[in-house]
C-alpha positions as CSV (number, residue, x, y, z in Angstrom):
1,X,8.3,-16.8,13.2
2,X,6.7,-15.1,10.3
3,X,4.3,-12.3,10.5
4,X,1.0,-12.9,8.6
5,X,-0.6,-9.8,6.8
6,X,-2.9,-7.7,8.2
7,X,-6.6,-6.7,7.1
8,X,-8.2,-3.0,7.7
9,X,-11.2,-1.5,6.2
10,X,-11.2,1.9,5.0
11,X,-14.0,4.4,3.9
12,X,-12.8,6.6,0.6
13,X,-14.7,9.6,-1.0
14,X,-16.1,8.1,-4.3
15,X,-13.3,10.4,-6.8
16,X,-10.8,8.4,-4.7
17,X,-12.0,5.2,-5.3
18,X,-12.5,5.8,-9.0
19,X,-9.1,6.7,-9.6
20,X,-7.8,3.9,-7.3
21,X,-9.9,1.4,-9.8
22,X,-8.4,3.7,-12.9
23,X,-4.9,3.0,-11.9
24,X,-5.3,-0.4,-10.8
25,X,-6.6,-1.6,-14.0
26,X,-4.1,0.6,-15.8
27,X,-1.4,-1.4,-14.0
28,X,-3.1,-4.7,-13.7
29,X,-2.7,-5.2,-9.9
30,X,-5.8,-5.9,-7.5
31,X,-6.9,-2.5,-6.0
32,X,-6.2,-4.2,-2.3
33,X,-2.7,-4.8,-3.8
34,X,-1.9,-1.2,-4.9
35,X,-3.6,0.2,-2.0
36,X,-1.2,-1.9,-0.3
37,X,1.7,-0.9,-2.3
38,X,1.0,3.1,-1.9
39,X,0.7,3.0,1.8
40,X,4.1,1.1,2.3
41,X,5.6,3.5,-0.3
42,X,4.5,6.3,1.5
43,X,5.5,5.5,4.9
44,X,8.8,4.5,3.8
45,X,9.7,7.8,2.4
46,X,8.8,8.9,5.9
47,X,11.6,7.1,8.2
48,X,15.1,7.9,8.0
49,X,16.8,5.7,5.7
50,X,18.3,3.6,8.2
51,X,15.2,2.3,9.0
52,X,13.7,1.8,6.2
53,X,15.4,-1.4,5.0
54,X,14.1,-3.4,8.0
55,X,10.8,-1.7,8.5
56,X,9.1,-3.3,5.5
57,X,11.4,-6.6,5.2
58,X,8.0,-8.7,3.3
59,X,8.3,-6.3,0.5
């Protein structure tokens, strides 16, 4: 069975969003996409390597 994504809704200060929008544009991604992308990242260099293969497997 596979797992669908997931939706949240966040509040950011305004300096964050604008260089969210900078970046995304500069990379030509949606800014859901490299919010996305930057929160997987991130919690990946968190678990032990081990782990981190199968924690994110829809990467």
């Amino acid at each position: 069975m596979q797992r669908q994504p997931q939706r949240i809704s966040i509040t950011i200060s305004f300096q964050v969003h604008e260089v969210l929008l900078k970046r995304s544009e500069e990379e030509g991604r949606s800014m859901s996409n490299l919010c996305a992308f930057l929160l997987e990242d991130s919690l990946l260099h968190e678990v032990a390597p081990a782990d981190s293969a199968t924690r994110f497997s829809s990467r």
